[in-house]
C-alpha positions as CSV (number, residue, x, y, z in Angstrom):
1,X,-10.2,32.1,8.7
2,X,-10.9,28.4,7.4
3,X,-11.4,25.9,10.2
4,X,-8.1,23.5,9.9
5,X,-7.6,19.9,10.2
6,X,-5.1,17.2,10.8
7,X,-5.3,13.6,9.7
8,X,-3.6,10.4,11.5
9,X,-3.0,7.5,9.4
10,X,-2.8,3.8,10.3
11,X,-2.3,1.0,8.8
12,X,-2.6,-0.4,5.0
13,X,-2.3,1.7,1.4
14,X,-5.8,1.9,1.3
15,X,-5.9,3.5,4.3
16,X,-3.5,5.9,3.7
17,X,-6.2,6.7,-0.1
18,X,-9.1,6.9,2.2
19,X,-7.6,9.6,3.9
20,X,-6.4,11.5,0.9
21,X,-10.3,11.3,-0.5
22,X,-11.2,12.5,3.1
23,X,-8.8,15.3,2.8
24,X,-10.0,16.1,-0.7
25,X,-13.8,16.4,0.9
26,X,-12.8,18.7,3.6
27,X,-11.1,21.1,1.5
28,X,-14.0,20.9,-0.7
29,X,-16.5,21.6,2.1
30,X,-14.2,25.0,3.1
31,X,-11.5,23.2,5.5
32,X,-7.6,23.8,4.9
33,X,-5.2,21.4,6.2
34,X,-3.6,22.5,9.7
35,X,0.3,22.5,9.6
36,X,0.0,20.4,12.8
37,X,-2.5,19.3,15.5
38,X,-1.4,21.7,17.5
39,X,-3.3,24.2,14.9
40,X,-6.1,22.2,14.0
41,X,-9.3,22.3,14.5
42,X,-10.3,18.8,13.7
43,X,-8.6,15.8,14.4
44,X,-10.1,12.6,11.9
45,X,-8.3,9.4,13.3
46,X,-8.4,6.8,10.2
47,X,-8.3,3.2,12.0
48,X,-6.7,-0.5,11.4
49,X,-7.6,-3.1,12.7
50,X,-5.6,-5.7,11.0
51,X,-3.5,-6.6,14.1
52,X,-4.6,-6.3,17.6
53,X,-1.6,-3.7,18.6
54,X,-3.2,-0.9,15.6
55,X,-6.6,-1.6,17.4
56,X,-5.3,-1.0,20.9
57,X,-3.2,2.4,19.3
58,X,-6.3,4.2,18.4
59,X,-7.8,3.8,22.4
60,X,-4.2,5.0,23.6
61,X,-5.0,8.3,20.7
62,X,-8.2,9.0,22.1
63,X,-7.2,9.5,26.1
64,X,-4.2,11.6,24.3
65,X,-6.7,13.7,22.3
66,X,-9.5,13.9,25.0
67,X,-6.5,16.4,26.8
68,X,-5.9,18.2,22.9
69,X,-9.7,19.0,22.7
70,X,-9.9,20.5,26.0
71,X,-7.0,22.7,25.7
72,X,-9.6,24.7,23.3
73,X,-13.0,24.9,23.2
74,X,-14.7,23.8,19.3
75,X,-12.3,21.7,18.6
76,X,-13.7,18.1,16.9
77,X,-12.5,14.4,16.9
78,X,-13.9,12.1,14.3
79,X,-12.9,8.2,14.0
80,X,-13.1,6.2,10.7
81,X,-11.6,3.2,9.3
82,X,-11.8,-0.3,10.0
83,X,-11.4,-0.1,13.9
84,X,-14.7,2.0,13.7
85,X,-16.4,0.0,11.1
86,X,-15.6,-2.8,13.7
87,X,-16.8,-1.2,16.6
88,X,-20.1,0.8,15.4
89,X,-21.8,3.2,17.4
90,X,-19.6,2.0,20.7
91,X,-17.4,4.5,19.5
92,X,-19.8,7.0,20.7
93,X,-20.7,5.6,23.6
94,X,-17.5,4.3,25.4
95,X,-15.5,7.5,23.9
96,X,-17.6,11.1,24.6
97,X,-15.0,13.1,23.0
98,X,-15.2,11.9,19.6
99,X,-17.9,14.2,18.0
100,X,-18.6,11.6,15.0
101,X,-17.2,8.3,13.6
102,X,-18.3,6.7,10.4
103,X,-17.3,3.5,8.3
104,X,-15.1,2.2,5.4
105,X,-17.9,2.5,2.8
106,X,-18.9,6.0,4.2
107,X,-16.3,8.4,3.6
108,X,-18.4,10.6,1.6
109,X,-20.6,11.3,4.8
110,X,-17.8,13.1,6.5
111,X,-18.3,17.1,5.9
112,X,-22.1,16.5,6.8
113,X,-20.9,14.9,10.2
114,X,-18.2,17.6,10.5
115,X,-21.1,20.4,10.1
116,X,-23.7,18.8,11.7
117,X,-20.5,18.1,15.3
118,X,-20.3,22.1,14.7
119,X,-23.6,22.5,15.7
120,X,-23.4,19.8,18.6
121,X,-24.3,16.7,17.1
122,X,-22.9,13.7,16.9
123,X,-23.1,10.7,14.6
124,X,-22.0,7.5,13.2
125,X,-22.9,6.1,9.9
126,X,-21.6,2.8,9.3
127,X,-24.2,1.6,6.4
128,X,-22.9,-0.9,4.4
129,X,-23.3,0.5,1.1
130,X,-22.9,-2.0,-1.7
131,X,-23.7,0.6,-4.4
132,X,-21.0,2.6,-6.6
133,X,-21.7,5.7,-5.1
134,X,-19.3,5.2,-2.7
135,X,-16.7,5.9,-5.8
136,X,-18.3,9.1,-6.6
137,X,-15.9,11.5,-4.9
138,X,-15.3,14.9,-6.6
139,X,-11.3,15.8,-8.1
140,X,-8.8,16.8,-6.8
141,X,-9.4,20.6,-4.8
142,X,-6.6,23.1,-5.9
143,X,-5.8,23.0,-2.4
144,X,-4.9,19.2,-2.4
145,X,-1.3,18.5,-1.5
146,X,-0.4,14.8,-2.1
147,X,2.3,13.4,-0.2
148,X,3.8,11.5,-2.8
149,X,4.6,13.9,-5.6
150,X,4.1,12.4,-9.2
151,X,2.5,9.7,-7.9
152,X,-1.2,8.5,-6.6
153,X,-3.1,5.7,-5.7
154,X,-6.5,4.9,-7.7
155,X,-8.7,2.9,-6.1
156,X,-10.3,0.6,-8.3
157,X,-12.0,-2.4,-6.1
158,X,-13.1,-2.6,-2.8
159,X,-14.0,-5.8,-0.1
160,X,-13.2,-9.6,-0.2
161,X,-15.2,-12.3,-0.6
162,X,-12.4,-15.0,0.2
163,X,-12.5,-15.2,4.2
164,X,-8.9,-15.9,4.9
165,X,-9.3,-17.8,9.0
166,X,-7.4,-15.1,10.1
167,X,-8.3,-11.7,8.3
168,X,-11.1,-9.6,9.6
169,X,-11.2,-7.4,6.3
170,X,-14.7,-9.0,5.0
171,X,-16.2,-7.5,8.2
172,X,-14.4,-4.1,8.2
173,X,-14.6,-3.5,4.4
174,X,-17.5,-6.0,2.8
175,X,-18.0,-7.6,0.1
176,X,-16.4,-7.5,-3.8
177,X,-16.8,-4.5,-5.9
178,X,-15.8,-3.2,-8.6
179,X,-15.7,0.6,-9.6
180,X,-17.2,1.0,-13.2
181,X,-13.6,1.1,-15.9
182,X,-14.8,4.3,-17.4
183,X,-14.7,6.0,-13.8
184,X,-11.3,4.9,-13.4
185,X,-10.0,5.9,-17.1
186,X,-11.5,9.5,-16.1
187,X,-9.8,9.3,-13.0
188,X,-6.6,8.4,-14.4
189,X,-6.0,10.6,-17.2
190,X,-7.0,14.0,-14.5
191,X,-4.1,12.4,-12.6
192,X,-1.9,12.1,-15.8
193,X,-3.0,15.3,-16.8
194,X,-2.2,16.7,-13.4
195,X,1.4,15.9,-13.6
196,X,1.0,12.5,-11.9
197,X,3.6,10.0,-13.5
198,X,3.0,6.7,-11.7
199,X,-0.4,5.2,-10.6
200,X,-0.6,2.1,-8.0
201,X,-4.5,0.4,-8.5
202,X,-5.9,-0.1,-4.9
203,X,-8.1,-3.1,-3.8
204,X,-8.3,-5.8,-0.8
205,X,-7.6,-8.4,-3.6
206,X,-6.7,-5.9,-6.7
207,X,-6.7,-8.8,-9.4
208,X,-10.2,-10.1,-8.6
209,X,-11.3,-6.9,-10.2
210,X,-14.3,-7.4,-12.7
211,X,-14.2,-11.2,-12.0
212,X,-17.5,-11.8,-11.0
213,X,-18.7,-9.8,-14.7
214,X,-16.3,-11.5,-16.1
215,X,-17.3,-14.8,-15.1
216,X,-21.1,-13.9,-15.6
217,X,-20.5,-12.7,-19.4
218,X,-21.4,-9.7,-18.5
219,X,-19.0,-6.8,-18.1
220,X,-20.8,-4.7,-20.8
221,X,-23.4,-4.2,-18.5
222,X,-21.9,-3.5,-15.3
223,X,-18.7,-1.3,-16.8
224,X,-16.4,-3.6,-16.2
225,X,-13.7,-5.4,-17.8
226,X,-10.7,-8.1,-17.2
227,X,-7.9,-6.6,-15.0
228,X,-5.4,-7.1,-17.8
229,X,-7.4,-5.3,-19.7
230,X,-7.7,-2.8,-17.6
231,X,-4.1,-2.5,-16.9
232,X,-4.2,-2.1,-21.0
233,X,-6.4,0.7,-21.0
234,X,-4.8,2.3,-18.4
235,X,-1.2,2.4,-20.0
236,X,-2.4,4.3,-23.1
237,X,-3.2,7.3,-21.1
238,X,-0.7,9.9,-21.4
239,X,1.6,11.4,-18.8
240,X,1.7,8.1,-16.9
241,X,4.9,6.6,-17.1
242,X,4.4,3.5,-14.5
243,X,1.6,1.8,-13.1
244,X,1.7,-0.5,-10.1
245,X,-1.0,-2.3,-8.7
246,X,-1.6,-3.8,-4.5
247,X,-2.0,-6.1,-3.4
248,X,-2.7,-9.4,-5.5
249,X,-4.3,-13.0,-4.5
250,X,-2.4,-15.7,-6.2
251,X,-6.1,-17.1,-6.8
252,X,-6.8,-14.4,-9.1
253,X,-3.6,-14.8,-11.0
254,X,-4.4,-15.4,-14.8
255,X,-2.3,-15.9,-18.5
256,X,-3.5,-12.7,-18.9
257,X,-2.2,-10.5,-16.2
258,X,1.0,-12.7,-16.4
259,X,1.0,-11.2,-20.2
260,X,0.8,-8.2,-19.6
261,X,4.0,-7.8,-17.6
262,X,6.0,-9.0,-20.4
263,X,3.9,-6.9,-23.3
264,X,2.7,-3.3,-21.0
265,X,6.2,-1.4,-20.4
266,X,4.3,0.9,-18.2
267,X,3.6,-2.2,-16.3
268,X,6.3,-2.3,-13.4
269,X,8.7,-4.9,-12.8
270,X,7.5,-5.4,-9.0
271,X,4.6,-8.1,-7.7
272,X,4.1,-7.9,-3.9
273,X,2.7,-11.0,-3.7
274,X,1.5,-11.8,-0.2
275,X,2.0,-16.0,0.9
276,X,1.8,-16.0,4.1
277,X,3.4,-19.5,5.1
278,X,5.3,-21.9,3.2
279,X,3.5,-24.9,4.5
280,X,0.6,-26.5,2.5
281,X,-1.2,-27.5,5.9
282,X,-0.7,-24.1,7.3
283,X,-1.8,-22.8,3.7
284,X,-5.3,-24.5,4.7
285,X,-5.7,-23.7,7.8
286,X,-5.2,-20.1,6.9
287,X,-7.9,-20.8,3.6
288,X,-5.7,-19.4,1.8
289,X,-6.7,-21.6,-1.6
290,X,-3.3,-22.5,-3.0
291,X,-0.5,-24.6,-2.6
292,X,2.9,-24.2,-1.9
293,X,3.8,-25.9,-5.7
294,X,0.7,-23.3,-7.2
295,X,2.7,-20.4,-5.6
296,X,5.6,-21.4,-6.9
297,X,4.3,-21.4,-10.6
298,X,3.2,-17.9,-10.1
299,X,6.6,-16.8,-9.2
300,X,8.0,-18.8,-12.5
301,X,5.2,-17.8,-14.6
302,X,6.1,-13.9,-13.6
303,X,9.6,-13.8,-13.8
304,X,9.5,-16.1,-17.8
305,X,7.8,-13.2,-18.4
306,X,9.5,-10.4,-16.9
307,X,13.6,-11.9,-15.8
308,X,14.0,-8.4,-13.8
309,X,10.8,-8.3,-11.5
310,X,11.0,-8.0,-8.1
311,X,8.6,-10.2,-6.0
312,X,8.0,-9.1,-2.5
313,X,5.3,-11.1,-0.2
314,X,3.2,-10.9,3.4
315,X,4.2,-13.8,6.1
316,X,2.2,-14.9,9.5
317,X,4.0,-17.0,11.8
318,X,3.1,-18.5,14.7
319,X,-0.3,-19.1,13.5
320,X,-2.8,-21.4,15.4
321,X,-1.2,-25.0,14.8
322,X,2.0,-23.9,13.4
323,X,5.1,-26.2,14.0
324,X,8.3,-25.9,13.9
325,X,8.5,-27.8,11.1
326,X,5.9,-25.8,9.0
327,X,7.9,-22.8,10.0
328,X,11.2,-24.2,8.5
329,X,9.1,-24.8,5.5
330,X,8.4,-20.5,5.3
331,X,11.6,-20.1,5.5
332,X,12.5,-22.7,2.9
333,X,10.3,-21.1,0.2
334,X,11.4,-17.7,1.4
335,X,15.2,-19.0,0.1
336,X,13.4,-20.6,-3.0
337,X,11.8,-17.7,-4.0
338,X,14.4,-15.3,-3.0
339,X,12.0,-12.4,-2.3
340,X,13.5,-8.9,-2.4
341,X,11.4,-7.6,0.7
342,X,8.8,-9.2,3.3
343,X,6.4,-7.5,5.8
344,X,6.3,-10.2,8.6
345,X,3.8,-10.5,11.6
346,X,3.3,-12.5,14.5
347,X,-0.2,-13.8,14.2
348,X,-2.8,-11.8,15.9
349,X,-6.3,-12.9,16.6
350,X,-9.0,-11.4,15.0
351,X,-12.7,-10.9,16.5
352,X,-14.6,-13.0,14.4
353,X,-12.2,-14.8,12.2
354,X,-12.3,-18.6,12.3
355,X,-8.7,-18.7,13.1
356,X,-9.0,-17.0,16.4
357,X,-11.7,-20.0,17.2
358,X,-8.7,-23.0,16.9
359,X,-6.6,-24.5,19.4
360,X,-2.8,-25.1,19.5
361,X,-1.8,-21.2,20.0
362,X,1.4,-20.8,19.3
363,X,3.9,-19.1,22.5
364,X,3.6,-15.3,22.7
365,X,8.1,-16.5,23.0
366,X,8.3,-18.5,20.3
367,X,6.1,-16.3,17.6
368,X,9.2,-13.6,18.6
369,X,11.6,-16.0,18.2
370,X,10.8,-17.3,14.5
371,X,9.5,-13.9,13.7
372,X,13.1,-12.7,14.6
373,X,14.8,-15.8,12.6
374,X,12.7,-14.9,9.1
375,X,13.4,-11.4,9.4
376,X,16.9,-11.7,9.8
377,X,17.0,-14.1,6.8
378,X,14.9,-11.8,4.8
379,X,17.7,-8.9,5.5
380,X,20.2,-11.1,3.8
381,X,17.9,-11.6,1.0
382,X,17.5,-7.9,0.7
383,X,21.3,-7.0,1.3
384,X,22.2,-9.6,-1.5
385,X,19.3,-8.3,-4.2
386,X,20.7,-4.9,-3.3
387,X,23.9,-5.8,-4.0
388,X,24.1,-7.6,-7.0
389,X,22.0,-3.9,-8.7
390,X,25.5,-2.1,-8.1
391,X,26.9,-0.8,-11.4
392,X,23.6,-0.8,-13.3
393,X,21.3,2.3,-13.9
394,X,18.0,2.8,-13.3
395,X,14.5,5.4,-13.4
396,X,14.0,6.9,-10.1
397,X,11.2,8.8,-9.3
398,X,11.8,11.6,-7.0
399,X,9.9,11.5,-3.7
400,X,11.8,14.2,-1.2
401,X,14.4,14.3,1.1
402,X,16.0,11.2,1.9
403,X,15.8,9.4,5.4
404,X,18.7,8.2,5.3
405,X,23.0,8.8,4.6
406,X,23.8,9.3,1.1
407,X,27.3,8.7,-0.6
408,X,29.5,11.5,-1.4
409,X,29.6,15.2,0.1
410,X,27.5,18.6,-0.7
411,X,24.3,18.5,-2.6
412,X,20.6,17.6,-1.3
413,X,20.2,14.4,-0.2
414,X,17.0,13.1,-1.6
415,X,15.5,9.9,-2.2
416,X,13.4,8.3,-5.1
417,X,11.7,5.0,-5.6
418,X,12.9,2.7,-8.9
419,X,10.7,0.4,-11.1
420,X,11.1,-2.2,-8.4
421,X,10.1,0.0,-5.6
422,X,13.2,-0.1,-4.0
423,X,14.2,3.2,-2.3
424,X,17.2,4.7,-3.7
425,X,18.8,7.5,-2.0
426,X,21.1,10.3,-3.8
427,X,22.8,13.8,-3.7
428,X,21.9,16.3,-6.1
429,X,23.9,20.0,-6.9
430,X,21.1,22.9,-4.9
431,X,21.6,24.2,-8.0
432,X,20.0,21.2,-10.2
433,X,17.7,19.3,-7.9
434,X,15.3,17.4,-9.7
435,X,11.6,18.3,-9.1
436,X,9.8,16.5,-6.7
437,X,8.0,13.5,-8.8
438,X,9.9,14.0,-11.8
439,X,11.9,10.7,-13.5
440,X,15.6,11.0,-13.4
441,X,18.2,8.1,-14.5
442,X,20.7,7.3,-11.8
443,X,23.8,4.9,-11.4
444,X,23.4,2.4,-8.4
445,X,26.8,3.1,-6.6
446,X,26.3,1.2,-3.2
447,X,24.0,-1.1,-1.4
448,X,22.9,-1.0,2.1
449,X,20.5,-3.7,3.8
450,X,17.7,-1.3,3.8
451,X,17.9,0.6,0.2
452,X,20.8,1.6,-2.5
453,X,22.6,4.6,-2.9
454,X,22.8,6.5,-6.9
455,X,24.8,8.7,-8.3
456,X,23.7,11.4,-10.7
457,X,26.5,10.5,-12.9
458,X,25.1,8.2,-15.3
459,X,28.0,6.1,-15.7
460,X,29.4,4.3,-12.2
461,X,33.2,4.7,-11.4
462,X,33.9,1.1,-12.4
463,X,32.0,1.3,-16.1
464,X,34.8,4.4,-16.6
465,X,37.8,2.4,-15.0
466,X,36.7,-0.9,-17.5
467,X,36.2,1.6,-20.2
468,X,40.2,3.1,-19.1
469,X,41.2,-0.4,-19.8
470,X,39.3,-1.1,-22.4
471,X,37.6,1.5,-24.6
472,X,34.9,-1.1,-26.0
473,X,33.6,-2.2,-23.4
474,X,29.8,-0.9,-22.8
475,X,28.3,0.8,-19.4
476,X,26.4,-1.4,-17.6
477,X,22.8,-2.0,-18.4
């Protein structure tokens, strides 16, 4: 029988890819995926170490899971991801029941270190590998399961060379990158040709793809090519029906890319565009290279070119220095802009980062308290985006069972994701459920703060009851 193994899963999208290509390798190497720890094998913990609280979660995992290896004997812990890039061959030292741990650029290392803990050794690799071997992972095993039917993630840059104060990615994940295009046109159409309908481009700062060969006149030679262009490309491969790409700097914002949401209908109407404050002195402490009035033209730029797209954004408060008055100024641009959805943190210092070097913290009480205030002004902002979508129809793609109530009684309640990445939730007959990952047109019914409900019926109650009235008048678009 196949040795099993289980995967936890912290922290950004990248993350989440890095463990699929992890669980690719192990299946390759002869591993099957356990049902649950409980069954497995081999634990692999996949680190973040973006705030302090995802740091301090992995030391809580690895008291838990010195008790899960005892309760059988051969069973293996390994560590990856940022925490353990971080942290290096501590790991080893501080923690004698993981077997092996290994970095972000060293994920291909992992059945060797599995093999070579079966035997009773253990290691750490955390070479920081600057070549393009680290993209050279094999397909997809027939054994794969993704958990995102009909969609997938394709990672197509990795590092940062901008050294925001407060991020610690340059440390965990280096520098710049960029995977060679053909690579990623192979990879794409055996995902298209797999039955994969919608592809999200991963990178630290996605849009900065190339840029470096692009500025040097000299993507020819390296394999590269402009990220619009590579959007291009990517949307003449058949089968895929959507592409998305996370997350964007505004820095690397260009004509081009702005384009090609208006001309690539492939190209979804969604930007999550992190900010981060909505103060320019704030912006600069943070070295974040834009201003307020720079942001803003994005935004305009985006939505000339696309009226239905739906910008979401990344906000620190209570950052080193921050006022009270550079916090009402977040909140003003978080009105101007009306974003559809935030992910808001309390500042957390970073080892290493310049920011965690500066006076003027901000109280642990008052980072709560304007943390509390944006959120609840983002939930209005959602509510209201949610709301004014009721009686229009749009593509959702089908991801499983839905979390959460649905409207009307019987049927499945499943849940999809539309063009704006908004989660819409829905009943469907047993009898005609739509596959998982498929594209089915639905009628927005309802709104709720957190998603919107659909209707199989293509045309909402109030387009028949105007129609009752008046037989010319059209469904709703």
């Amino acid at each position: 029988m196949a040795r099993a193994f289980q995967i936890r899963t912290y922290g950004c999208q990248m993350n989440a890819h890095d463990s699929e290509k992890v669980a690719n390798l192990l299946h390759h190497a002869g591993l099957a995926r356990a049902e649950s720890e409980a069954e497995a094998d081999l634990v692999v913990v996949n680190t973040c170490s973006i705030r302090e609280k995802a740091e301090h979660r992995l030391y809580t995992d690895l008291g838990l899971l010195r008790l899960w290896k005892a309760e059988r004997p051969g069973r293996l812990i390994g560590v990856g991801g940022c925490v353990a890039q971080q942290e290096g061959d501590s790991l080893l030292r501080r923690y004698p029941q993981v077997d092996f741990a290994f970095g972000t650029h060293n994920l291909r290392w992992v059945p060797e270190m599995v093999a070579a803990a079966e035997r009773g050794q253990r290691e750490a690799r955390f070479d920081d590998d600057l070549s393009l071997a680290r993209f050279d992972l094999p397909e997809r095993h027939g054994d794969f399961r993704s958990a995102t039917p009909g969609r997938a993630w394709l990672t197509v840059m990795e590092g940062c060379d901008l050294f925001c104060s407060f991020c610690v990615v340059p440390s965990t994940r280096g520098r710049e990158i960029s995977r060679p295009a053909v690579s990623i046109l192979e990879e794409a159409r055996a995902l298209g040709e797999s039955g994969v309908r919608e592809l999200t481009l991963l990178g630290q700062t996605v849009n900065a793809y190339g840029r470096h060969d692009v500025r040097r006149e000299r993507t020819a030679a390296a394999g590269t090519m402009a990220f619009g262009d590579l959007l291009a490309a990517l949307a003449q491969i058949p089968g895929i029906a959507r592409l998305r790409y996370t997350s964007p700097h505004p820095v690397f914002f260009d004509d081009a890319l702005v384009r090609a949401h208006a001309e690539l209908p492939q190209l979804c109407p969604h930007v999550h565009l992190p900010v981060q404050s909505g103060s320019d002195r704030m912006l600069a402490a943070m070295r974040r290279r834009y201003s307020v009035r720079e942001y803003l033209a994005i935004v305009a730029a985006l939505r000339r070119a696309r009226p239905d797209i739906a910008i979401t954004t990344d906000v620190i408060v209570g950052h080193p220095g921050e006022t009270r008055a550079d916090f009402e100024a977040t909140l003003a641009l978080v009105r101007e802009v009306g974003f559809v959805d935030s992910f808001s943190f309390k500042y957390s210092p970073r080892p290493g980062t310049a920011s965690a070097e500066l006076p003027d913290a901000v109280a642990a009480d008052e980072s709560q308290a304007r943390l509390a205030e944006l959120q609840e002004l983002q939930r209005e902002l959602t509510y209201a985006a949610h709301r004014a979508r009721v009686g229009t129809r749009t593509a959702v793609l089908v991801e499983g069972a839905s979390r959460r109530g649905t409207a009307g009684p019987g049927g499945i309640p499943l849940q999809g994701r539309d063009p704006q990445h908004r989660v819409v939730n829905f009943r469907a007959p047993a009898a005609e459920a739509p596959a998982l990952g498929s594209l089915i047109e639905i009628a927005i019914v309802e709104a709720t703060p957190h998603s919107m409900i659909g209707s199989l019926e293509l045309e909402p109650a109030a387009a028949r009851a105007a129609r009752a009235v008046d037989p010319e008048a059209r469904p709703a678009a």
